[in-house]
N, C-alpha and C positions, 0 to 999 in steps of 0.2 A: 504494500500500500504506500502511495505517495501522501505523508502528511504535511507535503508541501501545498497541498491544492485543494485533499479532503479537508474537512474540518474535522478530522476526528477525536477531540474533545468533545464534540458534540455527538458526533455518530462514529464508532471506535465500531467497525465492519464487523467484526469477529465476533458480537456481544449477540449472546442470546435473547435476549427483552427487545436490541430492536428490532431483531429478524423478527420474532413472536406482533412487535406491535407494527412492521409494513405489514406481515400476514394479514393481519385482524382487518386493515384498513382496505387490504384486499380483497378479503373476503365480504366486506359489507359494502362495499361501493366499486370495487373494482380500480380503484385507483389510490395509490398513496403519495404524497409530496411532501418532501425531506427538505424544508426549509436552511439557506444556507450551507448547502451541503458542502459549496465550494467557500473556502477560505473568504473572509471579506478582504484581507490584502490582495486577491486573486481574482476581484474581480471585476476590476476595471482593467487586467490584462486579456481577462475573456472577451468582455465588450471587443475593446482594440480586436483583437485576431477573428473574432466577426465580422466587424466594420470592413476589414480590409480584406477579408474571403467574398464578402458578398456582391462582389463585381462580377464576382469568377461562375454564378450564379444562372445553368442553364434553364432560361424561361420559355415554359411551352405551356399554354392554356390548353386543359382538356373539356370536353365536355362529358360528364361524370353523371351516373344513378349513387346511392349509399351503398350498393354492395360493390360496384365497381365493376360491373358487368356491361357486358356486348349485350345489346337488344336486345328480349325476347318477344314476338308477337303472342306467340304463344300463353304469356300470362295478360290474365284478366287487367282491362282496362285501369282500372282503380288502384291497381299495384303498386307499391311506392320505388318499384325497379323504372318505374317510364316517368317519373319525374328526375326531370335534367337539371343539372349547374354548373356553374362554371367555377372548376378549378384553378385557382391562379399563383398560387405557390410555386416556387421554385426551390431548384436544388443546387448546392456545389457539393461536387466529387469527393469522393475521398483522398482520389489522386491527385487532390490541391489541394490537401489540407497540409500542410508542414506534418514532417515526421515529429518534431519537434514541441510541435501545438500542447494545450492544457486538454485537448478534447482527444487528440490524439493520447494522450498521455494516460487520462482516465480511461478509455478504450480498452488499451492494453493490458490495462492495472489485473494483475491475478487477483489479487483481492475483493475489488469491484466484482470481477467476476463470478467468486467466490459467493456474493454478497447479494448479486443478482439471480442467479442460482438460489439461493437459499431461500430469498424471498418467493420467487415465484416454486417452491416446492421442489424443485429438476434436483437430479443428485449433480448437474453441471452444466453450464453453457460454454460456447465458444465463441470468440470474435466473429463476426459472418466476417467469412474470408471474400465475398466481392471484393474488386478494386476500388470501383464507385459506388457501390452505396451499401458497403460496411459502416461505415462511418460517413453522416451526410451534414452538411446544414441546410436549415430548412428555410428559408426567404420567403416572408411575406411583406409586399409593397405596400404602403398606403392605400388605399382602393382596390384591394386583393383582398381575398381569404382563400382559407380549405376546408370546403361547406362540408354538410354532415356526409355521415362515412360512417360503417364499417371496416375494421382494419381486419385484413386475410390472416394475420397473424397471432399468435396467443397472448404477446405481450409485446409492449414495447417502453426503452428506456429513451428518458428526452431530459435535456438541462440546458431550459433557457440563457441565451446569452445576450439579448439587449430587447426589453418589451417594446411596444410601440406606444405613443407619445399617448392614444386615446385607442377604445378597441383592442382586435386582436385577443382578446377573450378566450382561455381556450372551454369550452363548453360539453357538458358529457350528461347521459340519460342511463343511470347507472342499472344494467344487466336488463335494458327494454326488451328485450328477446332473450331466448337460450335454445337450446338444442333440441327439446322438443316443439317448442310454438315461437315464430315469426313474428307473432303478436303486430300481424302489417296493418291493425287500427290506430293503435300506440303513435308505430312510426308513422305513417302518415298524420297524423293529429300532430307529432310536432314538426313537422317540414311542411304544415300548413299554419305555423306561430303560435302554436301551444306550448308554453314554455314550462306547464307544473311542473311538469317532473324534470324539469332541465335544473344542475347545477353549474355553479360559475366559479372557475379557478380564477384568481388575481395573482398570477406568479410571477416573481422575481427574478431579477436576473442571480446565479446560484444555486438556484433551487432543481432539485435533482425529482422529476415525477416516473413513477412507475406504474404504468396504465397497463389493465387488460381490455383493450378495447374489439375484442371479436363479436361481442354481446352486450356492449354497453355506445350506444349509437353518439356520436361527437364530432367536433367542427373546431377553427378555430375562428371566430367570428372579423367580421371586417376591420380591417385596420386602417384611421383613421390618425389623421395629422402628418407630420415630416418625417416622422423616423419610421424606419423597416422594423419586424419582427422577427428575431432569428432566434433559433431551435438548433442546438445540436442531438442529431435521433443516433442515440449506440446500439447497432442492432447487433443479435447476439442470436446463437443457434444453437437448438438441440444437440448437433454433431458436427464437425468438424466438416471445413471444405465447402460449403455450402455457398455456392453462388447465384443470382439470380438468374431468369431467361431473357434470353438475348432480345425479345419483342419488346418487352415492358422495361429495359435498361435501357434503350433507345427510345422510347417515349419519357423519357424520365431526365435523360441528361445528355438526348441526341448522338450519343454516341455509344458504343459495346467498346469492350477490352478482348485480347485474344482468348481471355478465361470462359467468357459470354459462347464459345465457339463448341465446347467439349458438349457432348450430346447427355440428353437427360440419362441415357440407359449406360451410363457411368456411374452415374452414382453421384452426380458431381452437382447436380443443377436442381434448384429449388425454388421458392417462388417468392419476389424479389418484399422485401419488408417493408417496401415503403405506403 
């Protein structure tokens, strides 16, 4: 563990109680947020290496359903798969992030990992070995968001690095669905402005969130005033090796690496975390 960047006075990885108390916050809302996680001498250096990643910044508007699916005609009209938005988030690479970076550094950290692992129950994660979006930051423009959503994934690690001046909200409807029921009244009732069941993160820049977002439906709302919204997202895998598919890597940051090229029936390619 680097306790140059953790604060581990406050959060010391290794401890039982806080693994016990992300669980719990897990388990009851699907989302936990470790306030200050990064050093406050550290973190006006994270801002900086944000500020100056977020040029590098591949922007490509999607237009996007919550599950993140191709058409289907097939399902009933009133579906909440056939209402459209637009996606306007952007990403930089991993492959421009400095080896050297605070995000890059946490990444890496075995302990984090260790820590990430524990929380989310796995007896282990591994860095997602992608080149580009192992490690991403996430750019949201003044007059951009990244409307609601299901994330294909079981979890995901994010630590804000500069909020936006106004907006930018990140927004969550904690386990509106599960595995047996869709519950597609819910979600439509709020991607038509029903906000009861919506909570509201006010996050900091430092603050380390650990989301299971497969089942709990979320957005980060429009950002609003002069300054961008940046997210570093640490994505991590069940197994080792684990890259994205070559389709959805080039919609995502216009380009593949030669990694993107190994075929799925290797073992190698899996489905990209962003």
């Amino acid at each position: 563990m680097d306790p140059t960047i953790v604060d581990t006075d406050r959060y010391p990885l290794d401890d039982p109680g806080l693994v016990d108390r992300v669980r719990a916050d897990l388990r009851e809302s699907g989302c936990c947020v470790l306030p200050g996680f990064v050093r406050a001498g550290q973190v006006e250096a994270l801002r900086e290496e944000g500020r100056a990643l977020a040029p590098l910044a591949h922007h490509e508007t999607e237009i996007v359903n919550v599950y993140n699916t191709a058409p289907d005609p097939a399902l009933p009209a009133r579906h909440p798969a056939h209402r459209l938005m637009e996606r306007g988030n952007a990403f930089v690479a991993r492959d421009r992030i400095p080896a050297d970076a605070l995000i890059q550094r946490l990444h890496r950290d075995r302990a984090v990992q260790r820590f990430v692992a524990a929380a989310f129950g796995l007896p282990e994660v591994f860095a997602l070995a992608d080149p580009l979006s192992g490690l991403v930051l996430n750019v949201v423009v003044p007059g951009r968001e990244h409307p609601w959503h299901f994330d294909t994934n079981e979890f995901t690690v994010s630590l804000l690095t500069q909020a936006a001046e106004a907006g930018g909200a990140f927004q969550y409807c904690p386990g509106i669905r599960s595995p047996q029921a869709e519950n597609l009244d819910a979600v439509s009732a709020v991607l038509d402005g029903d906000h009861t069941a919506v909570r509201t993160l006010e996050l900091r820049p430092g603050d380390l969130q650990l989301f299971a977002g497969r089942y709990s439906l979320h957005r980060v709302s429009p950002v609003e005033g002069g300054r961008d919204r940046h997210t570093a997202i640490l994505a991590y895998s069940r197994r080792p090796g684990v890259v994205g598919t070559a389709t959805r890597t080039r919609q995502l940051f216009g380009r593949v690496a030669a990694a993107h090229s190994v075929r799925t029936g290797a073992g190698r390619v899996d489905r990209l975390l962003i």
